[in-house]
KETOR-909001 format. One line per 10 residues: number of its first residue (from 1); their letters; for each residue x, y negated, z negated of N, C-alpha, C. Coordinates in steps of 0.1 Angstrom, whole numbers, padded with zeros to 4 digits, m for minus. Atoms other than C-alpha are relative to their C-alpha. Example, Ala and Ser with C-alpha at 12.3 -4.5 7.8 and 13.67 -1.06 7.14 Angstrom:
2
1 = as = 0009/0012/0000/0123/0045/m0078/0009/m0012/0000 ~ m0009/0011/0000/0137/0011/m0071/m0008/m0011/m0008
This chain:
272
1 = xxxxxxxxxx = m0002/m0008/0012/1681/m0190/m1143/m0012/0008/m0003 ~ 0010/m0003/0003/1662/m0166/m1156/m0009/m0005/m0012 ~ 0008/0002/0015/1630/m0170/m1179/0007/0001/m0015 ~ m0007/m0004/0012/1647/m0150/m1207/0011/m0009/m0007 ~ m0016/0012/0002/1674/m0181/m1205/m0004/m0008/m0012 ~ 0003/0013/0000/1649/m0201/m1217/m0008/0007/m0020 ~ 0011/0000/0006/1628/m0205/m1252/m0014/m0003/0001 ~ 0012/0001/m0005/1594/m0202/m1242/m0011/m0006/m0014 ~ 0002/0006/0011/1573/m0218/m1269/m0019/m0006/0008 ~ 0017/0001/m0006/1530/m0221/m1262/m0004/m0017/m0010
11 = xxxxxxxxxx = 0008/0013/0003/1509/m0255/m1269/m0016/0005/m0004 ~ 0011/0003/m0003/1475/m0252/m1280/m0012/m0008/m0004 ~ 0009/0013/0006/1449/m0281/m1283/m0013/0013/0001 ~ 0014/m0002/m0001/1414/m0273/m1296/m0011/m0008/m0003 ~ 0007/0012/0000/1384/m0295/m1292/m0008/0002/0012 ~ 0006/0001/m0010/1355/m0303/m1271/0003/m0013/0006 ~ m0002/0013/m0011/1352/m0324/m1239/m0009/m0012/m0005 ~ 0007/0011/0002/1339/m0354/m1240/m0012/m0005/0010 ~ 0011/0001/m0007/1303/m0355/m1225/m0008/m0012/m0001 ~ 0007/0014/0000/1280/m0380/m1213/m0015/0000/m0014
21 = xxxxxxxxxx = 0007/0000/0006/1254/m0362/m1233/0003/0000/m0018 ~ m0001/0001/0010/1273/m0367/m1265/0014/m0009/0001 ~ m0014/0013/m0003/1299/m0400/m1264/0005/0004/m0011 ~ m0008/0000/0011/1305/m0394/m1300/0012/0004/m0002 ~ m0014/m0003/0000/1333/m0373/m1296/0013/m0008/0012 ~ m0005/0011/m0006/1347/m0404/m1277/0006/m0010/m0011 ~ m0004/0005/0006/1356/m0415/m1312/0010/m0001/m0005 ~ m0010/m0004/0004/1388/m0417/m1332/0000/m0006/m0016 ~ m0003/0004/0016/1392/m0419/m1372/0010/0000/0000 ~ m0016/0008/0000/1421/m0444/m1375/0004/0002/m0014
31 = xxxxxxxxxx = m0005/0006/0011/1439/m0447/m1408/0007/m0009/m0001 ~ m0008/0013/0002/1456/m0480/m1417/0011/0003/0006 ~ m0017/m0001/m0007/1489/m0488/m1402/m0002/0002/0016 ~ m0003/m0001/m0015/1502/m0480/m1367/m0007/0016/0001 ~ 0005/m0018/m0007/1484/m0446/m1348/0002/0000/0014 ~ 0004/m0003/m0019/1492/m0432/m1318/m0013/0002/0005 ~ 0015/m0002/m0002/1461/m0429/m1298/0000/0006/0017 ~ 0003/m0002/m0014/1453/m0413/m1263/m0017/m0005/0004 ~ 0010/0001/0000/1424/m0421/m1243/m0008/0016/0003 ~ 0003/m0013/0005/1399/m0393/m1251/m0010/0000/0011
41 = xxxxxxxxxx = 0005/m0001/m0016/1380/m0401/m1213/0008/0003/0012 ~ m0009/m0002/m0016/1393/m0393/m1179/m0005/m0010/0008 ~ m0003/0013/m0011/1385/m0432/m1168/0005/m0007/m0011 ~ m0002/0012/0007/1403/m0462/m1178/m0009/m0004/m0008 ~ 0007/0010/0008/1392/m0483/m1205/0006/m0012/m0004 ~ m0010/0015/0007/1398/m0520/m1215/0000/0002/m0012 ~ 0001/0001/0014/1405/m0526/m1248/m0012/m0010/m0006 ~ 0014/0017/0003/1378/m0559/m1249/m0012/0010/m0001 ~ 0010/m0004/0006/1348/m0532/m1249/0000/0012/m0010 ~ 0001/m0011/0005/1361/m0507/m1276/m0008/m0011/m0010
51 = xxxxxxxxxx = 0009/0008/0010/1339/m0513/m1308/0005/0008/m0013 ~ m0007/m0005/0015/1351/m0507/m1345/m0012/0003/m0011 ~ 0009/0003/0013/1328/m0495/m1373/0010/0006/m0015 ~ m0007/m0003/0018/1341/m0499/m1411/m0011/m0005/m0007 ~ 0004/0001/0010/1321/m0504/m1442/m0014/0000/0006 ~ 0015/m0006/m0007/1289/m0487/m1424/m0008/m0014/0008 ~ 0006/0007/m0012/1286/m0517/m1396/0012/m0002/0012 ~ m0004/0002/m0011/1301/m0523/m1362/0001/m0011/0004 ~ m0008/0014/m0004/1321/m0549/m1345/0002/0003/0018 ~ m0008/0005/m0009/1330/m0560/m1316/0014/m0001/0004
61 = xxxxxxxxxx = m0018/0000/m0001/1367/m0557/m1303/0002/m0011/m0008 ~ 0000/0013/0000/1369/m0594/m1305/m0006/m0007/m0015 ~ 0007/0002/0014/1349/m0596/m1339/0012/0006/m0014 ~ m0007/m0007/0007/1371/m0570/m1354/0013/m0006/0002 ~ m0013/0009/m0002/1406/m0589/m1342/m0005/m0011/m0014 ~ m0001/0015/0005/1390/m0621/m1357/m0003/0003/m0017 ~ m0003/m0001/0015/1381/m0602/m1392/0008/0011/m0007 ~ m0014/m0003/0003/1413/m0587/m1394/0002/0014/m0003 ~ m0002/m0016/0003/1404/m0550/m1391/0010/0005/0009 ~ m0005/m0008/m0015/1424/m0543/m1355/0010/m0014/0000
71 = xxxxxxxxxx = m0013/0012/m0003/1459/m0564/m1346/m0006/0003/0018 ~ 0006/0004/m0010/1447/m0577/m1313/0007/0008/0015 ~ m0006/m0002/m0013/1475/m0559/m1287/0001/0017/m0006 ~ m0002/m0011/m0004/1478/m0521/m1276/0009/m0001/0007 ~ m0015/0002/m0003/1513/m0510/m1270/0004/0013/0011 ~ m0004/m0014/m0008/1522/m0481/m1242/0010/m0001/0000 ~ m0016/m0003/m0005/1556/m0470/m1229/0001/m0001/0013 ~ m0007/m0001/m0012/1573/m0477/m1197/0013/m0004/0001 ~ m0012/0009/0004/1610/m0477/m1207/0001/m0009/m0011 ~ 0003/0012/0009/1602/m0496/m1235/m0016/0001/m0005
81 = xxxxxxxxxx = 0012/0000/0003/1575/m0507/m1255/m0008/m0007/0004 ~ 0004/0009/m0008/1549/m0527/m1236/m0014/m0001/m0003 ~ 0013/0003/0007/1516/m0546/m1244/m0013/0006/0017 ~ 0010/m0003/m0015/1484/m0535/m1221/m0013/m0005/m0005 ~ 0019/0002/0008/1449/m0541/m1221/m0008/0010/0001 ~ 0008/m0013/m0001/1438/m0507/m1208/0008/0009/m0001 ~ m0006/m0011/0003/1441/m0473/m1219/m0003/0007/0012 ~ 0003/m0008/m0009/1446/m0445/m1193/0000/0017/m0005 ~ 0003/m0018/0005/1441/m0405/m1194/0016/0002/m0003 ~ m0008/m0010/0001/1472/m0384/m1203/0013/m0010/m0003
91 = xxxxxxxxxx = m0009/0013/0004/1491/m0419/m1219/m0001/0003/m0016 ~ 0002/0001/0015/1499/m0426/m1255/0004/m0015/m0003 ~ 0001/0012/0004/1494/m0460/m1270/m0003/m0005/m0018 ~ m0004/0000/0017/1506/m0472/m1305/m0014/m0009/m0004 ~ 0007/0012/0006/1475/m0497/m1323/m0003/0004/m0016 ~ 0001/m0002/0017/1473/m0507/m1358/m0008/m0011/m0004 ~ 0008/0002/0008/1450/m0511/m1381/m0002/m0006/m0016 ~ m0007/0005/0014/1447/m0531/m1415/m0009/0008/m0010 ~ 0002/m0011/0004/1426/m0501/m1426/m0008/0011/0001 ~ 0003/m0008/m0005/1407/m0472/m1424/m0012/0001/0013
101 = xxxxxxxxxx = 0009/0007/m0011/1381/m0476/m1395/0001/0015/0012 ~ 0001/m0007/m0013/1366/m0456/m1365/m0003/m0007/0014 ~ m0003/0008/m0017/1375/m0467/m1329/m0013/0008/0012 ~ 0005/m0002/m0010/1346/m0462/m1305/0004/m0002/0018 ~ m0003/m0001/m0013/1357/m0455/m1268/m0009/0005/0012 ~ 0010/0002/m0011/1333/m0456/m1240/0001/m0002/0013 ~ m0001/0012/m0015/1328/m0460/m1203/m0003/m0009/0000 ~ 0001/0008/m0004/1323/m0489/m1188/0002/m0002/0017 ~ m0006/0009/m0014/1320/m0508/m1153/0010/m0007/m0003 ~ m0005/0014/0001/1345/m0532/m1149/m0003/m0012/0009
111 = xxxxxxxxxx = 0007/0012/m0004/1335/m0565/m1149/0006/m0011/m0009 ~ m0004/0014/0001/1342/m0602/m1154/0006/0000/m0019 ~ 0002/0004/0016/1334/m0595/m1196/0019/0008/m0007 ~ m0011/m0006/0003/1367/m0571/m1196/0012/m0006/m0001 ~ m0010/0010/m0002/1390/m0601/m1188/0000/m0008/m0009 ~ 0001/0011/0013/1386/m0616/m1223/0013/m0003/m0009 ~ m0011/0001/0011/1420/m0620/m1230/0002/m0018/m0006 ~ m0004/0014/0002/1434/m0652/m1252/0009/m0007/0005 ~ m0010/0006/m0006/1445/m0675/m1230/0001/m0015/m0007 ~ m0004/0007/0005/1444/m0700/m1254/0018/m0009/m0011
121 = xxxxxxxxxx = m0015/m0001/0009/1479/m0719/m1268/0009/0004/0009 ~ m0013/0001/m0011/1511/m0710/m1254/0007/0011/m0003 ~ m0007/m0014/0000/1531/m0679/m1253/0013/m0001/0005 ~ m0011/0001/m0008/1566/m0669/m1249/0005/0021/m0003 ~ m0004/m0016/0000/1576/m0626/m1246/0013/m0001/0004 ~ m0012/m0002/0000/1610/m0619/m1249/0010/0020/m0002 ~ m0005/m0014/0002/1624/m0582/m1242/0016/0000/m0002 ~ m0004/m0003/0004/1651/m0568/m1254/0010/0014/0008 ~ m0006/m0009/m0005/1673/m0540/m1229/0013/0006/0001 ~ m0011/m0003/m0008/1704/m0521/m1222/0002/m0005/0008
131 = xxxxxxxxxx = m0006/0006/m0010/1725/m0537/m1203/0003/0013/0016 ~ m0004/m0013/m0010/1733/m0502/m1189/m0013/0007/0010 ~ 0014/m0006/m0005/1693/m0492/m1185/0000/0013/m0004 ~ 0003/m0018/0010/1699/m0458/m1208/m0006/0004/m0007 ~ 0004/0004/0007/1686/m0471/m1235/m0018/m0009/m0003 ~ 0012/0009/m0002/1648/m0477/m1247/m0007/m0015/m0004 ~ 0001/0011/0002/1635/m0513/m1244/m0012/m0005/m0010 ~ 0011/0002/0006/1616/m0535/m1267/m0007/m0013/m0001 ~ 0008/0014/m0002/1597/m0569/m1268/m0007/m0005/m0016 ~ 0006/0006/0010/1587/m0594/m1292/m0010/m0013/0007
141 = xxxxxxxxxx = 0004/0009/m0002/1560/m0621/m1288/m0001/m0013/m0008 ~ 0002/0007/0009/1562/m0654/m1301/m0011/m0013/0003 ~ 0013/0006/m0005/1534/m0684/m1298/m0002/m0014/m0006 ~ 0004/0011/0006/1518/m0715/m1304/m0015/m0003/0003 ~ 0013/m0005/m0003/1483/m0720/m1307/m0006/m0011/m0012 ~ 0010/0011/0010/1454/m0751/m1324/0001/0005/m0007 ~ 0012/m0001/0009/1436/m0728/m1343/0015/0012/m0009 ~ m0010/m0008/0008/1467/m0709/m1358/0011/m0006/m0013 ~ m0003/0006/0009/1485/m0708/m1390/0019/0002/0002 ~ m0015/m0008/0001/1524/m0709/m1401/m0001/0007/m0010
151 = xxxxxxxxxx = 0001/m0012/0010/1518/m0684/m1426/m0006/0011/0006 ~ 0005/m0012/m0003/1508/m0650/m1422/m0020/0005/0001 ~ 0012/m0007/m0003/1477/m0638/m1405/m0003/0007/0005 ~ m0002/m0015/m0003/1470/m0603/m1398/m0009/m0002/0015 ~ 0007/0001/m0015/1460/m0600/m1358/0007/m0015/0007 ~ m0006/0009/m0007/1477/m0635/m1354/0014/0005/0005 ~ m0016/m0008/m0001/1510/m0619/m1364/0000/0012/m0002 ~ 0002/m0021/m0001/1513/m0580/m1357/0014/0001/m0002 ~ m0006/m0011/0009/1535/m0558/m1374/0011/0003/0010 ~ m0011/m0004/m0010/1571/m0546/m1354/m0004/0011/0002
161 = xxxxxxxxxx = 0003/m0012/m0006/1561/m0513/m1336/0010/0008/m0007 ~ m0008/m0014/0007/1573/m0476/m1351/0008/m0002/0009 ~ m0008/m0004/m0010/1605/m0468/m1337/m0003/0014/0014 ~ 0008/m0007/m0009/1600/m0450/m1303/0013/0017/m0008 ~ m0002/m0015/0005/1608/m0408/m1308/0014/m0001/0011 ~ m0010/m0003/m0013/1640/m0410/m1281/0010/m0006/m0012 ~ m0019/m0002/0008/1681/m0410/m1293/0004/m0018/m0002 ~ m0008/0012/m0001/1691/m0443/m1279/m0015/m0015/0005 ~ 0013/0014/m0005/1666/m0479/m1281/0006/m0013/m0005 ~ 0000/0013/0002/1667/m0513/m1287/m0014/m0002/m0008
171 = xxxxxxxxxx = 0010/0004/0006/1647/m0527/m1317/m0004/m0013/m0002 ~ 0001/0012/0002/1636/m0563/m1319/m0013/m0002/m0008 ~ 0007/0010/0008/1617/m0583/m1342/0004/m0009/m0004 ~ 0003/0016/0010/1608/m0619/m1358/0001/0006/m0015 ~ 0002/m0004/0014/1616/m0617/m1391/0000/m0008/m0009 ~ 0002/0012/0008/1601/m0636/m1418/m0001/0008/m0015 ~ 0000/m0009/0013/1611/m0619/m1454/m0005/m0011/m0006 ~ 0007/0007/0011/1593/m0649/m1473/m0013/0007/m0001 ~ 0015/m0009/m0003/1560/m0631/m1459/m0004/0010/m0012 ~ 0002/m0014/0000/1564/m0604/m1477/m0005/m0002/m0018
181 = xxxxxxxxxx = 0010/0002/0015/1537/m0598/m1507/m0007/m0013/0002 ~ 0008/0005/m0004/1518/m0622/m1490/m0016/0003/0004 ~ 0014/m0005/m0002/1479/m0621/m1488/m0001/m0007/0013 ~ 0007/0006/m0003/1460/m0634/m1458/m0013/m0008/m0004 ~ 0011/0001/0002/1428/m0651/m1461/m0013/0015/0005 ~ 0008/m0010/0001/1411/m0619/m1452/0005/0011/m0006 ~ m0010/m0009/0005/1432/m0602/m1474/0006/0013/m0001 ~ m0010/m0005/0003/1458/m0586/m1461/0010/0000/m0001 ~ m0014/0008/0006/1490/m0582/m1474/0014/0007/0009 ~ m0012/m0003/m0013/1523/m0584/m1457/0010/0014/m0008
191 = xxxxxxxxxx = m0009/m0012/0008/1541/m0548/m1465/0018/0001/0006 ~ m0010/m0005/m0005/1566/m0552/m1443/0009/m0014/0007 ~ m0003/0013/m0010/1589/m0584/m1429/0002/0001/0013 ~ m0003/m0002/m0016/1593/m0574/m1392/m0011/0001/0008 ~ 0013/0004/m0011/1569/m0585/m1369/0000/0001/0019 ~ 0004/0003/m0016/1562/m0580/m1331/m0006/m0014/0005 ~ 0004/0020/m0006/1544/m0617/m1327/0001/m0006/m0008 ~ 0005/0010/0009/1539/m0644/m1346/m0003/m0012/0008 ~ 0003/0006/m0006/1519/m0669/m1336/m0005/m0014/m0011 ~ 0000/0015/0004/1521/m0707/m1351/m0008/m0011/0004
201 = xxxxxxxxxx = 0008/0012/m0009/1504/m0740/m1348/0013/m0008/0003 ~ m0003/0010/m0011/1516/m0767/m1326/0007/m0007/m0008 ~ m0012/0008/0008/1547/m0784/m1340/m0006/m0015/0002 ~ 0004/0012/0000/1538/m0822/m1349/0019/m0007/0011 ~ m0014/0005/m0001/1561/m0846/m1330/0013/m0002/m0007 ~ m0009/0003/0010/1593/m0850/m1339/0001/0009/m0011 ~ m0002/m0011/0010/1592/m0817/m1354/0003/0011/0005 ~ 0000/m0011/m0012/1598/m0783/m1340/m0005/0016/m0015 ~ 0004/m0013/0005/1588/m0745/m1350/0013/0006/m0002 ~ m0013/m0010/0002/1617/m0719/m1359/m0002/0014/m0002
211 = xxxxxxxxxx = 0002/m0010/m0002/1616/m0684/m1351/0018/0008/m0003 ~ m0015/m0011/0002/1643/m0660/m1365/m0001/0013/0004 ~ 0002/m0010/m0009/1648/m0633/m1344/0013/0008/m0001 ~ m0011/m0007/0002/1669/m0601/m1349/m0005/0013/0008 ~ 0003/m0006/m0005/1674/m0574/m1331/0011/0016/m0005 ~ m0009/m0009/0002/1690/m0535/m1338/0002/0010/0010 ~ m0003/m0004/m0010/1706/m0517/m1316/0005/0023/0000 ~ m0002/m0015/0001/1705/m0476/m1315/0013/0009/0008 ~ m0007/m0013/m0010/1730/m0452/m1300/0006/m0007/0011 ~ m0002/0010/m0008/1739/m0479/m1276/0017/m0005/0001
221 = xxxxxxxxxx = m0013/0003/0000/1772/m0484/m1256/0000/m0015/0010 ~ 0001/0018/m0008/1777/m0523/m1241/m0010/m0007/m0004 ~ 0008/0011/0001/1759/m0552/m1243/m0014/0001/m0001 ~ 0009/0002/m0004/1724/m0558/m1246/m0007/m0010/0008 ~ 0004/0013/m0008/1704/m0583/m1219/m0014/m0002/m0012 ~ 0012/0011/0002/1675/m0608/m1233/m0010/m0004/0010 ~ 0007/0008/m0014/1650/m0616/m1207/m0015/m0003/m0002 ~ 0014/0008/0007/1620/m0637/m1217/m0012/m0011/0015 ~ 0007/0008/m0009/1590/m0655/m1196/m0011/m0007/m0014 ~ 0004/0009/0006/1570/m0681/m1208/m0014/m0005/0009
231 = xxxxxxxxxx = 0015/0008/m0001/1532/m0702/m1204/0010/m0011/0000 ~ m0006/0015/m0004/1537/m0736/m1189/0000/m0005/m0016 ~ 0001/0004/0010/1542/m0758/m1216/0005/m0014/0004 ~ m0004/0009/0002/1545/m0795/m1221/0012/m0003/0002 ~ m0017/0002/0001/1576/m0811/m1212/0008/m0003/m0009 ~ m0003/0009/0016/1578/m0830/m1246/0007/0015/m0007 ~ m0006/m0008/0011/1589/m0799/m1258/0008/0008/0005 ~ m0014/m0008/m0003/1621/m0781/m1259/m0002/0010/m0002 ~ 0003/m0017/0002/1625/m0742/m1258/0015/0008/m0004 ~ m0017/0000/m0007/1660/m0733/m1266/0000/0016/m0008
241 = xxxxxxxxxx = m0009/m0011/0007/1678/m0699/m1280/0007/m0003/m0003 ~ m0011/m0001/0008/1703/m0700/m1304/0008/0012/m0008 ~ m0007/m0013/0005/1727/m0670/m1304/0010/0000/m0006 ~ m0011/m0003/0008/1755/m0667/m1328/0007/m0019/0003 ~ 0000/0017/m0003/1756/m0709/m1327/m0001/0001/0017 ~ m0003/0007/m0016/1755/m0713/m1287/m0012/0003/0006 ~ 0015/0001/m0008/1721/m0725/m1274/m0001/0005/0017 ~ 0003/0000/m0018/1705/m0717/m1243/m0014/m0008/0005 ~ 0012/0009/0001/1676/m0738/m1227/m0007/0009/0007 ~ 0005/m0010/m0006/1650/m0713/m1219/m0010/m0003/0008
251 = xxxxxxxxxx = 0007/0009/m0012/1628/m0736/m1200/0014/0004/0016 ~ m0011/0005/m0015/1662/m0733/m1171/0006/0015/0002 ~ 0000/m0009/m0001/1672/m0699/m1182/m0008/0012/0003 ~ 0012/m0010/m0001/1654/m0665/m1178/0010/0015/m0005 ~ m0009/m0011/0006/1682/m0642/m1193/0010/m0005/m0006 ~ m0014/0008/0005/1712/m0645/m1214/0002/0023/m0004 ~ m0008/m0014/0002/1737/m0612/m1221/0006/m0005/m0013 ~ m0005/m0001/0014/1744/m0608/m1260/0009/0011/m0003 ~ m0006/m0008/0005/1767/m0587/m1279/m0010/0011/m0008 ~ 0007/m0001/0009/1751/m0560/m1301/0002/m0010/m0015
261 = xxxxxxxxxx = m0002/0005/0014/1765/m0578/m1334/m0009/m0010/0005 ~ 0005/0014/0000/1752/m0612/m1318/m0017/0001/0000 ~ 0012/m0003/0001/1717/m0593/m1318/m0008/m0005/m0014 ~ 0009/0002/0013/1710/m0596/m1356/m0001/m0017/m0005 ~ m0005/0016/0003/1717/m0636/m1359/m0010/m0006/0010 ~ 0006/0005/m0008/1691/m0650/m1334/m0012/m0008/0003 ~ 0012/0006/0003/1665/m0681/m1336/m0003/m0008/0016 ~ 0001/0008/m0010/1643/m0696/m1312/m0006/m0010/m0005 ~ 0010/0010/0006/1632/m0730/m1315/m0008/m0009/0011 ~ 0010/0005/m0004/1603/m0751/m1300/m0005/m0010/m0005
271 = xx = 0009/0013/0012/1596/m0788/m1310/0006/m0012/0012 ~ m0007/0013/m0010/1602/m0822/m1291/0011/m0009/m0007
């Protein structure tokens, strides 16, 4: 076809590069909530050496997670929404903030210190797809962990990701509406019930955790699939799904095919 077929329409960014003789513009002024973010280098970065300054001092990734300025995961796209630990050039990656704050980004070698993820506790990720694969996917994490609370704590439990900008997706979250108007101990407050993680302590015997889990379905023709992995875990403890009443044991399983309706009705539990 010809050009004239088309609407031609110009882009233009303005801004300097990012030099070694001046990192600063390696920065980003976040405002609270979720921000898209690109990396503003042309090399990878982990997320373990970005560094945060708020209230005129500077943190540590790892410092800032733990006093509840930064929710601990960076989220890319590939089909879905998906957690990473490094940013790359010419990517976009959602992270949110509990408020206003500047993100320092820097090179680095990589080395042993960049591998600082928490492998403490126990983890289970659960995505969320078209059955057909037309539609964009999404993931929730859920957890167990010593030093964690059942109530709300900002960076333990992160926030449900913006809906992605595309026609047809799959939305999932944990949802805990008691939360809501909830303080942390570093106080902040829950604005919203839909969560991407949540992460619990360690069910006493003879007891178990409960996770209510809903999911909404966009534009979407058929079924959606479930497909979850898991951290070893004790045998003492059971793992099951419970879709529209009819368990599944997710220790034996690794997928189950739902209805959309049977999406918003859906708990996992975890206890011996």
């Amino acid at each position: 076809a010809a050009s004239s077929d088309f609407d031609l329409e110009s882009l233009t960014l303005n801004g300097d590069v990012v030099t070694s003789d001046d990192l600063s513009r390696g920065d980003l002024a976040l405002d609270g909530g979720w921000t898209l973010i690109s990396d503003p280098l042309v090399v990878t970065v982990d997320k373990n050496h970005f560094t945060v300054t708020t209230n005129l001092e500077t943190y540590s990734w790892s410092d800032a997670v733990d006093f509840g300025f930064v929710s601990p995961s960076l989220y890319g796209w590939d089909d879905g929404n998906i957690a990473v630990s490094d940013i790359e050039r010419f990517q976009g990656y959602w992270i949110h903030t509990s408020r206003p704050l500047d993100l320092h980004i820097r090179p680095h070698l990589d080395d042993d210190l960049s591998r600082m993820e928490d492998n403490d506790g126990w983890k289970l990720s659960m995505r969320a797809s078209d059955e057909n694969g037309a539609a964009g996917s999404d993931l929730i994490t859920i957890g167990l962990s010593e030093d964690a609370t059942d109530d709300f704590k900002y960076g333990e439990d992160e926030f449900d990701l913006p809906d992605p900008m595309i026609d047809s997706y799959v939305d999932l979250f944990v949802k805990n509406i008691d939360w809501l108007g909830r303080e942390d101990i570093n106080g902040n407050m829950v604005e919203s019930p839909y969560f991407a993680a949540d992460i619990r302590a360690i069910p006493e015997m003879d007891d178990m955790q409960v996770w209510n889990v809903s999911g909404v379905a966009h534009n979407l023709i058929g079924d959606v699939e479930l497909t979850w992995s898991m951290d070893e875990l004790d045998e003492a403890y059971n793992v099951y799904l419970v879709v529209n009443s009819e368990a599944f044991n997710m220790r034996e399983e690794t997928a189950v095919t739902v209805s959309q309706d049977d999406l918003s009705d859906m708990t996992i539990l975890v206890g011996s």
